[in-house]
Each structure stands twice: as C-alpha cells, then as structure tokens.
C-alpha positions in Angstrom: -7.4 -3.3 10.5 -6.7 0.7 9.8 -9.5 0.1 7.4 -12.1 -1.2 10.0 -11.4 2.5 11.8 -11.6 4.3 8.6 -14.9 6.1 10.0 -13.0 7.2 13.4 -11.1 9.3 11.1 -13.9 10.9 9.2 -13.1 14.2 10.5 -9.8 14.5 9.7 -9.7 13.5 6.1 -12.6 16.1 6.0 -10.3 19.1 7.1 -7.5 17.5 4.6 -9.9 18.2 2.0 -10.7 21.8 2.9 -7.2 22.3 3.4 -5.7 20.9 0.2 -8.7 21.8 -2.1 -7.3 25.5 -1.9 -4.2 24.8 -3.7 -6.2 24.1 -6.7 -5.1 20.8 -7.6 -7.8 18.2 -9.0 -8.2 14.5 -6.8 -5.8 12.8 -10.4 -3.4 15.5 -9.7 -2.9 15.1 -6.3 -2.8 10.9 -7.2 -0.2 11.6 -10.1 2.2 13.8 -7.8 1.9 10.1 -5.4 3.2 8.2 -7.9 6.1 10.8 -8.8 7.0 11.0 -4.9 7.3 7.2 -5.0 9.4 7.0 -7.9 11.7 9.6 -6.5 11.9 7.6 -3.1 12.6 4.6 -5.7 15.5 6.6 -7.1 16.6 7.5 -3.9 16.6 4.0 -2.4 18.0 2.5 -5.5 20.9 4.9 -4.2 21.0 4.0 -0.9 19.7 7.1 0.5 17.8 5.3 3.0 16.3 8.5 5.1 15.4 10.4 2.5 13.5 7.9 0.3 11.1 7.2 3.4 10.6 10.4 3.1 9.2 10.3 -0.2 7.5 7.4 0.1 6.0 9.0 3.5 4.9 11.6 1.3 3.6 9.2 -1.3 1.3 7.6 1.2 -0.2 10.9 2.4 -0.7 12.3 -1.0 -3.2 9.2 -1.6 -5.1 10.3 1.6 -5.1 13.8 -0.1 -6.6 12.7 -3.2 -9.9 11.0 -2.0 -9.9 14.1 1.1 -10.2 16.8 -1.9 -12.3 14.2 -3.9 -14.7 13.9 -1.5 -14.6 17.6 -0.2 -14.9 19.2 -4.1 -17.6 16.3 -4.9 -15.3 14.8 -7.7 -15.6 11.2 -6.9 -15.5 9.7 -10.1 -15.1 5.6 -10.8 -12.5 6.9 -13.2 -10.2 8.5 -10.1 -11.2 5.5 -8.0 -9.5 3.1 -10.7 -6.5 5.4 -11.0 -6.0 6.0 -7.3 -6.3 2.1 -6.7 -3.7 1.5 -9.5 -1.5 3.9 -8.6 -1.2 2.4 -5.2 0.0 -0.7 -6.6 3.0 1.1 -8.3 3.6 3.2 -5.4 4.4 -0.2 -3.5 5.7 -2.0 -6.7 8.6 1.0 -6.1 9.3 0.4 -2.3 9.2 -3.3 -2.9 11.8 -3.2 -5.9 14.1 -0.7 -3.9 14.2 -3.2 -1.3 14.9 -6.1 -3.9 18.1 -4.3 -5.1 19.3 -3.9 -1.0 21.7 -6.7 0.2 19.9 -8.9 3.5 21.1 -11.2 5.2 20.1 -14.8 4.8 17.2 -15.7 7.4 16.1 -19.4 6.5 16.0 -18.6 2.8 17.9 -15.8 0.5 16.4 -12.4 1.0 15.6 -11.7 -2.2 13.0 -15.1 -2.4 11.2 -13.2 0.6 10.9 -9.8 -1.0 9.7 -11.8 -3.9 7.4 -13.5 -1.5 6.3 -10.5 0.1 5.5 -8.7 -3.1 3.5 -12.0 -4.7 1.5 -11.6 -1.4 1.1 -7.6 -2.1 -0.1 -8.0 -5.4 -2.6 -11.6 -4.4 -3.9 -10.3 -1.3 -5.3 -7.1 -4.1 -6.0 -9.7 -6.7 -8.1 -11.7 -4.8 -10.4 -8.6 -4.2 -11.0 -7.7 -7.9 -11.3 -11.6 -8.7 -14.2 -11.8 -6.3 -15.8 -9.2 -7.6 -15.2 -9.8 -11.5 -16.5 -13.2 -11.0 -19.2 -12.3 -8.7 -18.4 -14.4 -5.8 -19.7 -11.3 -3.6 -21.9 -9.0 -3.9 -19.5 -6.2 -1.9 -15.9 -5.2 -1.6 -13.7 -8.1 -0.4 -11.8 -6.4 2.6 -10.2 -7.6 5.6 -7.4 -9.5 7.1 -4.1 -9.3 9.0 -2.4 -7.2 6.6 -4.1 -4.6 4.4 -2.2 -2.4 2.5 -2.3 0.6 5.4 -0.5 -2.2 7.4 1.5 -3.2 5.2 2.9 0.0 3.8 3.8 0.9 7.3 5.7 -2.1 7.8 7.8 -1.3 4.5 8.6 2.3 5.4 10.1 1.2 8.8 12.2 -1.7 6.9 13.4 1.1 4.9 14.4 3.3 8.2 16.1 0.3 10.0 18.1 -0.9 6.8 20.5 1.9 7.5 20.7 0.9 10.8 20.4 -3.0 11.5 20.1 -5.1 8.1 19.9 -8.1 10.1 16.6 -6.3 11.8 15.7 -5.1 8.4 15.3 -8.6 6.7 13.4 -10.3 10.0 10.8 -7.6 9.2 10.9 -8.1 5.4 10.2 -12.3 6.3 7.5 -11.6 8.8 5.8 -9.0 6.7 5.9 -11.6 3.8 4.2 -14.7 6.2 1.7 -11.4 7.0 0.9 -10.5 3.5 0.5 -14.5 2.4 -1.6 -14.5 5.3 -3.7 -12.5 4.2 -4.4 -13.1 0.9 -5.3 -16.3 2.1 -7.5 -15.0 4.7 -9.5 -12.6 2.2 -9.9 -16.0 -0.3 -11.3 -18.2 2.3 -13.5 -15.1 3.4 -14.3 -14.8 -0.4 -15.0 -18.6 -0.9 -17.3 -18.2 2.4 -19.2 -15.6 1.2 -20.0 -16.7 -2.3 -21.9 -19.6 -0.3 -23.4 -17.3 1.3 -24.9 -14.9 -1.2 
C-alpha cells in the first residue's frame, strides 16, 4: 500500500538526497551502515533492551530511504546497489524477526515461536514470489502489491518490539495477525503472478 503512494512522496526523498549527499557517503555506504544499525538493534533486543533496539532498527529503516535518496540525487543508480539494497533488506528483517524469536509470548492458539516462524516464512515468500516471477518470466514487470508489503510490514514489527515491554500478551496478538497478513500476501502476489503470466 505505502508503495502505491511512493510518488506522493517524490519530494521528500528528493530533499533527503540533497541533504544526505553532503556527508559524502556513497548509496552502498549509507546501505551497509542499515545493516550494522540492524544488527546492533539485534544485539540490543537479544538483550532485552526493548526501547533502544527500535531505535536502531528505526534508524535501519530510514537509512534504506537514505540510500536510494542520495542514489537517485548523485545519479549512482547502479543494478549492483539495487541488488545490495534489496538483500540487505532481507537481513535487516531476518534481525528483527530472530530478536523476536528469542522473546518469551504467550500462547495464542499455537506456541509463539510457530507464528514468528510463520511470519518470517511469509516475509521471506511474499519476496520470493517476486524474483520467482520474474526469473521464470511469468511477468514482464515487478511483481508488487498486496496487504502487507514490507513498508507495512516493518512497521508492524517495530511496534511489536515497543509493546513487548509493555503488554506481551498485546505483543504476540500482533506477531499472529502480522503472520495471517504476511501469508496473505504472498498468496495474494502468487495468484496476481499466476494471473498475469496468462495475461502476458
């Protein structure tokens, strides 16, 4: 859905390139310092400091804005940076995900830990079915779409990590719904690809 809007925010990713281009850093630098930020918020949240890993993994999320701003605005788009931003994502939420695994739920139908598991099979799927579309030329554009893309979907994890602190019991009703969400979607963005292929 965030993704739909992307073009609504055209102006301000452009003044987050001219801001962030003058500290010099190239669009892989600014992606490798997301992936540290999101391994320190996985350190941090291993350790139970709940606050300040969503902090870091805040700051991991706006750091991959940064690199495609200062991509874009110093004309360094590169298929290279676009394959290292994309897979750099993935471990950024492989770290949020696995902090969450080693957190203590409550039961809510089923063990906590099968719906993390759940939820990150549906992360890495709803992705997956993207790249398999295109590798095996089922569509002739990028597979997006659905109720959960990852914009969605990191925001969902970042308040689970606030409320765990707070309400555990809150914390693993989100974990469960934003699992059904995430299968949801990779479903969704399968059919869509299935639909398409007919299509083209």
């Amino acid at each position: 859905m965030l993704y739909a809007k992307r073009d609504e925010f055209t102006d301000v990713t452009k003044k987050i390139g001219k801001i962030f281009k003058l500290f010099g850093l190239s669009p892989n630098q600014w992606t490798a310092l997301s992936v540290i930020s999101g391994l320190i918020g996985f350190l941090l949240l291993m350790n139970q400091k709940f606050y300040l890993s969503f902090l870091s993994f805040t700051l991991a999320s706006l750091l991959d804005l940064v690199d495609g701003a200062v991509a874009r605005e110093m004309k360094m788009q590169t298929k290279t940076g676009a394959y290292f931003d994309t897979i750099s994502d993935r471990i950024v939420e492989f770290f949020l995900i696995l902090g969450l695994l080693l957190q203590e739920y409550p039961k809510i139908l089923v063990p906590a830990k099968l719906w993390i598991f759940i939820l990150l099979f549906g992360s890495l799927m709803t992705t997956y079915s993207k790249s398999a579309a295109y590798e095996k030329k089922l569509m002739n554009k990028e597979l997006k779409g659905g109720l959960l893309e990852r914009g969605e979907r990191m925001i969902l994890l970042l308040l689970i990590i606030l409320t765990t602190p707070f309400n555990r019991f809150y914390a693993a009703a989100m974990i469960s719904i934003t699992s059904i969400l995430s299968i949801t979607t990779f479903i969704q963005r399968t059919l869509k690809a299935l639909k398409m292929s007919k299509v083209d």
